[in-house]
C-alpha positions in Angstrom: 0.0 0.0 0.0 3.0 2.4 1.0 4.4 1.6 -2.6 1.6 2.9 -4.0 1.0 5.7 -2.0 3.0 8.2 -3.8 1.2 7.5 -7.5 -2.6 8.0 -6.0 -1.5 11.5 -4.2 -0.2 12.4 -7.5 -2.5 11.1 -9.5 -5.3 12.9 -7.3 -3.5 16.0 -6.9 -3.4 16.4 -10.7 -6.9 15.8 -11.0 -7.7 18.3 -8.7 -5.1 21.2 -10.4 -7.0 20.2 -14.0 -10.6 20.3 -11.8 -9.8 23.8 -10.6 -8.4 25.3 -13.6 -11.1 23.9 -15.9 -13.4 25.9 -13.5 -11.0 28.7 -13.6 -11.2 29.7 -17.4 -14.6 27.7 -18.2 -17.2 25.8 -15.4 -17.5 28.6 -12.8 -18.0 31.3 -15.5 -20.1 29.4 -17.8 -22.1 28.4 -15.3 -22.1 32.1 -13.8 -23.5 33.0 -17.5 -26.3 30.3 -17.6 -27.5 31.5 -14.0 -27.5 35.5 -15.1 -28.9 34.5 -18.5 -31.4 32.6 -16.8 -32.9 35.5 -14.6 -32.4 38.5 -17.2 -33.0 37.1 -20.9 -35.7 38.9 -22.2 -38.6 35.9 -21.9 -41.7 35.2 -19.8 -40.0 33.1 -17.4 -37.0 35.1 -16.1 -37.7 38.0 -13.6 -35.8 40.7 -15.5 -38.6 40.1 -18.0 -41.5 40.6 -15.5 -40.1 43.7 -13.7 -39.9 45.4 -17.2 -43.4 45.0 -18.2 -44.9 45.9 -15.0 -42.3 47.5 -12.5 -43.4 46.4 -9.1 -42.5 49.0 -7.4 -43.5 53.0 -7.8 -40.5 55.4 -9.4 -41.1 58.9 -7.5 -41.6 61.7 -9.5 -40.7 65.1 -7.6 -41.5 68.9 -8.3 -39.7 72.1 -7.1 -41.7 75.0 -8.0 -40.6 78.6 -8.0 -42.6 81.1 -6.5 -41.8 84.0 -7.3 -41.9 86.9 -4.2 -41.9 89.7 -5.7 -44.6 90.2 -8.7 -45.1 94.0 -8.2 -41.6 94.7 -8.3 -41.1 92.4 -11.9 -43.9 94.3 -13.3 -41.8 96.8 -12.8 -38.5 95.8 -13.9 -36.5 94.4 -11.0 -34.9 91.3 -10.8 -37.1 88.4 -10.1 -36.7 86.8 -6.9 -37.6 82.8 -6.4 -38.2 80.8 -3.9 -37.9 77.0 -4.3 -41.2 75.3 -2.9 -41.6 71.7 -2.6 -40.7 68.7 -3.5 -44.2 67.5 -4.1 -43.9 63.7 -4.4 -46.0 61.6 -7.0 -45.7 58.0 -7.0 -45.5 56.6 -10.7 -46.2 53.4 -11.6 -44.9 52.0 -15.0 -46.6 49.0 -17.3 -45.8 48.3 -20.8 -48.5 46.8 -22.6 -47.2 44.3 -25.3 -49.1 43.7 -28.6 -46.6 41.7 -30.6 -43.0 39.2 -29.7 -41.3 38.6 -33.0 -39.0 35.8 -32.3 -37.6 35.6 -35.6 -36.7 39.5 -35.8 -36.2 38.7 -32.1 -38.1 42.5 -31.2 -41.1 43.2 -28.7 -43.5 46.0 -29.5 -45.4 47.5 -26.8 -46.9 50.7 -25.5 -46.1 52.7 -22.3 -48.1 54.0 -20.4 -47.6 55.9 -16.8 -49.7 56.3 -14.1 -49.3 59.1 -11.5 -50.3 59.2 -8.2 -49.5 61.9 -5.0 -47.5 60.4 -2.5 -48.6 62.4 0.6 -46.3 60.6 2.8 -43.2 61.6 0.7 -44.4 64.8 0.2 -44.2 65.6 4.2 -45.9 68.6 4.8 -46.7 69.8 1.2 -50.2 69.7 0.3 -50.7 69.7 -4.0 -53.5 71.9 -2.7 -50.8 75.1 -1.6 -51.1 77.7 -3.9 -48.4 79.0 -5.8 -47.1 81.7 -7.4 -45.4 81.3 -11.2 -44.8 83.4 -14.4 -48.1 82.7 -16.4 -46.1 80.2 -19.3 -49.2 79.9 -21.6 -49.5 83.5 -22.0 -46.2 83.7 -22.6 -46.2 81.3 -24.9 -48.8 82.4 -27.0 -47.2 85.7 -27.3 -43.9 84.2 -28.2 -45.8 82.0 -30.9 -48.0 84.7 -32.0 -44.6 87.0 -32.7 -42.6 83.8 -34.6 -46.0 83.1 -36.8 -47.6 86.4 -37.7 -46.6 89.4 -35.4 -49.7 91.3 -36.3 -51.8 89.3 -34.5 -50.2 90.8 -31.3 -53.1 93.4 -31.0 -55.5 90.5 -31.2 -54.1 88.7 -28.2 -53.8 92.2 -26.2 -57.6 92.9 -26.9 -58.6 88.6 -25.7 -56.6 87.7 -22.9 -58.7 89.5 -20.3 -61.1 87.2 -21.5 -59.1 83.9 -21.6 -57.5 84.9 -18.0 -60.1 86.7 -15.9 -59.6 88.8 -13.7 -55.8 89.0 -14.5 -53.7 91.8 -13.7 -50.1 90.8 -14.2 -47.4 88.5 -16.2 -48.1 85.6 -13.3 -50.7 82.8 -12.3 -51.5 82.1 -8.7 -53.3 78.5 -8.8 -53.3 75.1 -6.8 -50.5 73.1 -7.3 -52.7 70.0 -8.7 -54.2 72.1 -11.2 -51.0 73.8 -12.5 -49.4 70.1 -12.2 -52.3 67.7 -13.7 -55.7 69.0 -13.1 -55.7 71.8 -15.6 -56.1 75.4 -15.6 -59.0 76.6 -17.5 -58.6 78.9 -20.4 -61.7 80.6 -21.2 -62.4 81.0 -24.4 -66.2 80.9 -25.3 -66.8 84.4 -25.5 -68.0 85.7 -28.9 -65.2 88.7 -28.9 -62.8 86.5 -29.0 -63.8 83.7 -31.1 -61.1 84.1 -33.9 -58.4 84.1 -32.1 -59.6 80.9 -30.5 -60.2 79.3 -33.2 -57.0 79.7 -34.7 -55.5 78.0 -31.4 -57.7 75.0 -32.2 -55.8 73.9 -35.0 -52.3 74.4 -32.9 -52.7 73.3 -29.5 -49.5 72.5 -27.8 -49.3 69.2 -26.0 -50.0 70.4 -22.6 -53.7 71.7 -23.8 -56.5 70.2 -24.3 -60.0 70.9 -25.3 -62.4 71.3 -22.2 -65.6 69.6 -22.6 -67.6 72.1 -23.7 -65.6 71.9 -26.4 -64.9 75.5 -26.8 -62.9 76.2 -23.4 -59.0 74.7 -23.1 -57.6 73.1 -20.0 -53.3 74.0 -19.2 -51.4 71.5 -17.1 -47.7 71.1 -17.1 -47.9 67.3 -17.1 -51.8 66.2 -17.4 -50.9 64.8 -20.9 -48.9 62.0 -19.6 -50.8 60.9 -16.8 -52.5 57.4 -18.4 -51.5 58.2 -21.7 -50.3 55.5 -24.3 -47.0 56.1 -25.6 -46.0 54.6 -28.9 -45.6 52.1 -30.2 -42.2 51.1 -29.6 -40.4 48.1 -31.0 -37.3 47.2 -29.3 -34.4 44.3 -29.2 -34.6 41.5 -27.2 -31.3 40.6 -27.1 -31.6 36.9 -27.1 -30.1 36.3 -30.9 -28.4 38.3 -32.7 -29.7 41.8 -31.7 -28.2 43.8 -28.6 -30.7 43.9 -25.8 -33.5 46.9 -25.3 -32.0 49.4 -28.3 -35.4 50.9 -29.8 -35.8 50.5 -33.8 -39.2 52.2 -33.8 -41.3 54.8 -32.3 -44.7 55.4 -33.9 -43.9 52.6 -36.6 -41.2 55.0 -37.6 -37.7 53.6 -37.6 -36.6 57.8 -37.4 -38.0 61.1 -35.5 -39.6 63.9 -38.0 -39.1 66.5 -35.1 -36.0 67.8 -35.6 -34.0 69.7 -38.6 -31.2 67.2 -39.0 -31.3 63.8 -39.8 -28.4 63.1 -36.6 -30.6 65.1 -34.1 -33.8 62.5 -35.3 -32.3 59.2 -34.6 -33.4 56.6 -32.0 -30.3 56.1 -30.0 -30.8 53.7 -26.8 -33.6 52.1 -24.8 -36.6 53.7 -23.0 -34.9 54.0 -19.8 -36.2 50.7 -18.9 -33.5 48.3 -20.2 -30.1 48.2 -21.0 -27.0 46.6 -22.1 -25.1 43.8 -20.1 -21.2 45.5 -20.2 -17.8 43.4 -19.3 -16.5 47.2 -19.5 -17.8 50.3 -18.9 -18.8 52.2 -22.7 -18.4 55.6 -22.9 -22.5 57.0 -23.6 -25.6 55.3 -23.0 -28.8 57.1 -24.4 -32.1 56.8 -23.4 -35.1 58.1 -25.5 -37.7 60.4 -23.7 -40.4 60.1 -26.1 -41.8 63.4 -23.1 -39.0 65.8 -25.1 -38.9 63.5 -28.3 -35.5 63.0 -28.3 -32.3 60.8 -26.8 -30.5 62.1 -24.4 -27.1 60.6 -24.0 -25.0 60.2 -20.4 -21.4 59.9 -20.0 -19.2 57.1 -18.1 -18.0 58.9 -14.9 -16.2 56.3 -12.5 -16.5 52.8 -11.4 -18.5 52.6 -8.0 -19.2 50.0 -4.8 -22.7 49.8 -4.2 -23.9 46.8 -1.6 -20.4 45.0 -1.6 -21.0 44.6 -5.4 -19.3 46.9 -8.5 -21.3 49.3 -10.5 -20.6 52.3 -13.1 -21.7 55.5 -12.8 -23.0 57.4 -15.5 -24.2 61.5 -15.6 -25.2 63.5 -17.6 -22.2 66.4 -19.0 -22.3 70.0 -20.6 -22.2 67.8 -23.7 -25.8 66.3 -23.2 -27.6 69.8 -23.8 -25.1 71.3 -26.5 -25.8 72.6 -30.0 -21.9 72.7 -31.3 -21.1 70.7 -34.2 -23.7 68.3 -35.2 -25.9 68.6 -32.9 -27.1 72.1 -34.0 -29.8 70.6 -35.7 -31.8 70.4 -32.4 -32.2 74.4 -32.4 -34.8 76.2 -34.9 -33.6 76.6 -38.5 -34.4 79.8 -40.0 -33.7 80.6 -43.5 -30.6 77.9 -44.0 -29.4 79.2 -40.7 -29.7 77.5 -37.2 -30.8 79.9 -34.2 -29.7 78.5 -30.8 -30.6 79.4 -27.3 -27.8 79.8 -24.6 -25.8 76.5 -24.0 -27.6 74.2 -22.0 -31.2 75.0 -23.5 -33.2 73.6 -25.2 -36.2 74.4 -27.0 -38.8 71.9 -27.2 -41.2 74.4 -29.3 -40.8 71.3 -31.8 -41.9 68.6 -29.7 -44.6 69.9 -27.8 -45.7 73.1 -29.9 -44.8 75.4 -27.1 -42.0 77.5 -26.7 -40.6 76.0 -23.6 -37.0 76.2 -22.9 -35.3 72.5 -21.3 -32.2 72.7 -19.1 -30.7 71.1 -15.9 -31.9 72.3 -12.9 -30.9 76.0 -11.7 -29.2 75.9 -15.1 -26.6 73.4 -13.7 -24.1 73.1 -16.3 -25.2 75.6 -18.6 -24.4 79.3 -19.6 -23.6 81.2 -16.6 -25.1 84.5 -17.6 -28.6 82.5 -17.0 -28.1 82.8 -13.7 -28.0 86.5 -13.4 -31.2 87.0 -14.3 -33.2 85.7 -11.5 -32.2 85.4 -7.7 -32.5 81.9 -6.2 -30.6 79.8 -8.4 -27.9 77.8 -6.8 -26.7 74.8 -9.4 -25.0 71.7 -7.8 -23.9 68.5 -9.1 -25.3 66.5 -6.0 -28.4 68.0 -6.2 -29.4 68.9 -10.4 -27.2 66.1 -12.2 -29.2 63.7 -13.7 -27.2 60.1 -13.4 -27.7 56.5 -14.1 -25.9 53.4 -11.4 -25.9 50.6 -13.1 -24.8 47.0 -11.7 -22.5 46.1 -15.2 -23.2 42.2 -15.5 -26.9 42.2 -15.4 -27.5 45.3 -16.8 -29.5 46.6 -13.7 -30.1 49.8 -12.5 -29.8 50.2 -8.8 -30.4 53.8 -8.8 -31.3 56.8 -10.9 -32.2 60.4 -11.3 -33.7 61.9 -14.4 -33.8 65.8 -13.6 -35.2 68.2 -15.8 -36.3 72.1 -15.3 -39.0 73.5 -17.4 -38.3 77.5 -18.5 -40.0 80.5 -20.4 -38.4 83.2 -22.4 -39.7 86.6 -21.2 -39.6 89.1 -23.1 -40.9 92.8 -24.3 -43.9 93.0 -26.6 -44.9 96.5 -27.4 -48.0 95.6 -28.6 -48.9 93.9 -25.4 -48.7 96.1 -22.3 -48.0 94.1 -19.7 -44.6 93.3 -20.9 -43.1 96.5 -21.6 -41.2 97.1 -18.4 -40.4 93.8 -17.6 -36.5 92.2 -17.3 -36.0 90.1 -20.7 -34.5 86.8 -19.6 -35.2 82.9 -18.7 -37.9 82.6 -16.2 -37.6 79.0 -14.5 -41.1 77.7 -14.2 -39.9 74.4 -12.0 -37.8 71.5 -12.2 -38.8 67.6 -12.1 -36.5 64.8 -10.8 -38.1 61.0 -12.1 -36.1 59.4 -9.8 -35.6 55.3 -8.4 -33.5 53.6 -6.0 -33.8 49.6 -6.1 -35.9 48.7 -3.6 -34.0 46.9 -0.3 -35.5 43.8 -1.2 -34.5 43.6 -4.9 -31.2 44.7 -3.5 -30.3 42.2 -1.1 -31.3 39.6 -3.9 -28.9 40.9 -6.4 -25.8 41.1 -3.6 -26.7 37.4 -2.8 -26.4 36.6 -6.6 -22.7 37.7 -6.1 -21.8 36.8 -3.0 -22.7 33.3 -4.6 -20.3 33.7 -7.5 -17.6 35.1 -4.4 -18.1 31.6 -3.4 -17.6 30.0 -6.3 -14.2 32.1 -6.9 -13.1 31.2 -3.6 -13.8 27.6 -4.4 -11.6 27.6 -7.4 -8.6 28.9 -5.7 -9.2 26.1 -3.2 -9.2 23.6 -5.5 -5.7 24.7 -7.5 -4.2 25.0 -4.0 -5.1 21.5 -3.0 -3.6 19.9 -6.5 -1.0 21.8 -6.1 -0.3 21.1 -2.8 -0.6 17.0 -3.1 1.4 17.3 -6.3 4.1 18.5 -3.8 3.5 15.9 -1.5 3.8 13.3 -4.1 7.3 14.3 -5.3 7.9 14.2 -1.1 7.0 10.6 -0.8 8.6 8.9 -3.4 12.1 10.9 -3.0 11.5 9.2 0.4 10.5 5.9 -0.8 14.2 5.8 -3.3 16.3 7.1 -0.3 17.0 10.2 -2.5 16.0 12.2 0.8 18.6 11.1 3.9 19.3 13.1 6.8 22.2 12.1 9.2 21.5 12.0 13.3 23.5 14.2 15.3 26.8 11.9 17.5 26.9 9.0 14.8 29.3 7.5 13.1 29.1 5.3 9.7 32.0 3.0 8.7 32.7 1.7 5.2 33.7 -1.4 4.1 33.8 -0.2 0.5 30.7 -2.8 0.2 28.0 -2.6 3.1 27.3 0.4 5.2 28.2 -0.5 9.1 26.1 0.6 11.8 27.1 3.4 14.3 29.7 2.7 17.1 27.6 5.0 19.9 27.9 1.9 22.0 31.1 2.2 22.6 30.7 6.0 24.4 30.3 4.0 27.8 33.1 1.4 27.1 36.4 2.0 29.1 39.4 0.4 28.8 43.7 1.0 28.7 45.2 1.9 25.9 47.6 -1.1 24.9 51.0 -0.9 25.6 51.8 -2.7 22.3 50.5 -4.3 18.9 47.0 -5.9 19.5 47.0 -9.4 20.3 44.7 -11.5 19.1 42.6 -12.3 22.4 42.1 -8.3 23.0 38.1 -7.8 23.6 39.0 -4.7 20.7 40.6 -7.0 17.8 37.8 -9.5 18.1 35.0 -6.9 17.8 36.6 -5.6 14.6 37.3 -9.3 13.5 33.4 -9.9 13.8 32.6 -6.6 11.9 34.7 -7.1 8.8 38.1 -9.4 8.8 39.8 -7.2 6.4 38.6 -3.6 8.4 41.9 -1.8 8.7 41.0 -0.5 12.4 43.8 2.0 14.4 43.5 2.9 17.3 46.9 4.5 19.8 49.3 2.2 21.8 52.1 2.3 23.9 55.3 1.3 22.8 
């Protein structure tokens, strides 16, 4: 068995090195890709696919209004001065209804549709009830309209809006939150006096008005349009082929936008926010379409991150995001062969929604700094206005997120129209929005379980190459052994060599006493017999007397 011994430690060791480095370079991660494959392909029976057509859990969806404090004094022409009210916290709650899986084209269609609801809790001691105090925007933007279309109509808005806006006396609207928000404000507009202006805004209503029902009124809200609505269709890539998973290759059966002046500005770059791209390393942009602005915004790489004992990338939004250098001066207004532009870090959506509203970060964070000189009460951080993406790299999950947007209004002077002639020209802010998520705890704890499970498994490797490498050594051990190629001499011996055998140690002669010999050895001396029994040839000295 001892023979033997040697070749199974070996043998065993070896099979335990190849064991650990076939799970090194192929078991651990294939099987790694079969679990993660298994709970985010883009099917009915993994869970990736069920949170994205119905998320179960609400996104919050907060408002910061400014009031402005000092009307009279704007009237007038001093600087405006803001306060920042809020947040006011909706819940939204996302489904995407799916009317056709193409498994050949391997592409989903579907329709999205978002549901808001207030979130008094969140909202602490904000009522959407409070009243508030903000530049009136539709009037605003009707006179900016009017102006861009056919500036001699200036006279007719000037002689109607004391009958669309009763009661009005200045540039601003004091209403409920939840009627400014989603409710609606009420534009009046059945009076005979007025009739052809309103019907002229009947065939231009800008997204955020609608009809009323008496079908002659029209209801303003800054975001009643998307409550419940249907957007699309969208057609997107499953990613389970040969397509890359959740890019959009259709909105509104159209592979391309139609709102822009460029061809660059009105492609479909990215996924709807809800999916994404599994990454072995972080890529520089990801885009996301908002079909809300009708176009993709894009997010730069910032840093890697550790979020729950597990690596993620973080991605934010840069000065690049909002700019209209180069080739992406096709999202401003193009006016004879000639591109007008607002001030970096605007954008005007006047294209998209059929209003003149101007798009930047909040408090202008990140865009031209003379925007902030025109108003008191804007204070831009990156904490606080960035808009960023964390995203868990391997499955493609976000664990948190902030999509931040602040809705303006140009003022300016119409001589035509009174009310404007003596106030500051500038960028009013109207409020900003931050759609926000952070995975919920649950969700969380699941995903760091997921890899603490492949930690084990990496752990588990290494184990197994130090245990085959460590028998291999062993091995090598027991048979240098086992041929006497290993030998270790014992402290106080002594060995004695024939020239054929090896002859044991002499220690038991350390207790022997005797008298040296006065002469040659004779042949009955106790010392000439022992070294005649050892070896009758030995040539053994020893000291004598003469």
């Amino acid at each position: 068995m001892y023979t033997h011994c040697p070749i199974i430690v070996a043998v065993s060791g070896l099979a335990i090195l190849i064991i650990g480095i076939v799970s090194t370079w192929y078991g651990f991660p294939a099987l790694v890709e079969w679990q993660i494959n298994k709970n985010t392909i883009m099917e009915n029976t993994s869970q990736a696919f069920k949170v994205w057509k119905k998320q179960p859990f609400p996104m919050l969806f907060k408002v910061y209004l400014f009031n402005v404090t000092n009307t009279d004094s704007v009237m007038a022409g001093a600087t405006p001065i803001l306060k920042e009210v809020g947040p006011y916290v909706y819940d939204i709650h996302i489904e995407r209804d799916i009317t056709e899986i193409d498994d050949d084209a391997d592409t989903i269609k579907y329709f999205l549709i978002k549901k808001f609801h207030f979130n008094t809790k969140a909202s602490g001691c904000r009522s959407e009830h409070e009243m508030i105090t903000i530049i009136n925007a539709p009037l605003m933007g009707t006179l900016l309209k009017v102006e861009s279309i056919a500036p001699q109509m200036l006279n007719l808005v000037n002689d109607a809006y004391t009958y669309i806006y009763p009661g009005i006396t200045d540039m601003f609207l004091r209403v409920h939150v939840s009627d400014l928000l989603f409710g609606g404000i009420t534009l009046f507009c059945s009076a005979e006096e007025i009739k052809t202006l309103c019907s002229a805004m009947r065939f231009s209503l800008p997204s955020n008005m609608k009809r009323a029902k008496n079908n002659k009124d029209f209801i303003f809200s800054m975001f009643g349009k998307f409550n419940e609505t249907a957007f699309g269709p969208f057609e997107m890539t499953r990613g389970i082929t040969n397509t890359t998973r959740g890019s959009l290759i259709s909105y509104k059966e159209d592979p391309v936008l139609d709102y822009w002046s460029g061809d660059l500005c009105n492609m479909l770059n990215g996924s709807d926010s809800g999916l994404y791209e599994r990454m072995t390393e972080p890529v520089d942009k990801i885009y996301s379409f908002n079909p809300e602005i009708c176009r993709s915004i894009g997010i730069s790489f910032e840093k890697k991150i550790t979020r729950s004992n597990f690596a993620a990338y973080k991605y934010s939004i840069t000065e690049e995001s909002l700019s209209h250098k180069g080739s992406d001066q096709c999202f401003c207004e193009e006016v004879g062969g000639e591109y007008e532009c607002p001030l970096d870090g605007l954008l005007n959506l006047d294209s998209c929604i059929r209003a003149p509203i101007l798009m930047s970060n909040p408090h202008f964070y990140l865009a031209d700094k003379s925007l902030l000189n025109y108003t008191k009460g804007m204070h831009p951080l990156k904490t606080s206005h960035e808009s960023f993406l964390i995203i868990e790299p391997n499955t493609a999950t976000p664990v948190s997120g902030a999509k931040r947007v602040q809705m303006n209004v140009e003022v300016k002077q119409f001589e035509a129209f009174p009310l404007t002639r003596s106030m500051p020209e500038g960028v009013f802010p109207i409020l900003w929005i931050e759609e926000g998520v952070d995975l919920p705890s649950d969700l969380l704890a699941h995903l760091e379980f997921s890899f603490r499970k492949i930690a084990y498994l990496d752990f588990l490797k290494w184990i197994l190459i130090v245990a085959g490498v460590v028998l291999i050594i062993l091995a090598f051990i027991l048979i240098m052994k086992r041929e006497g190629l290993m030998c270790f001499a014992s402290k106080g011996s002594l060995q004695i060599n024939d020239g054929k055998n090896m002859v044991t140690h002499i220690r038991a002669f350390e207790d022997i006493s005797f008298t040296a010999p006065t002469g040659p050895p004779q042949a009955d001396d106790p010392i000439f017999k022992i070294g005649k029994e050892n070896n009758n040839n030995s040539n053994v000295a020893w000291p004598y007397r003469e």
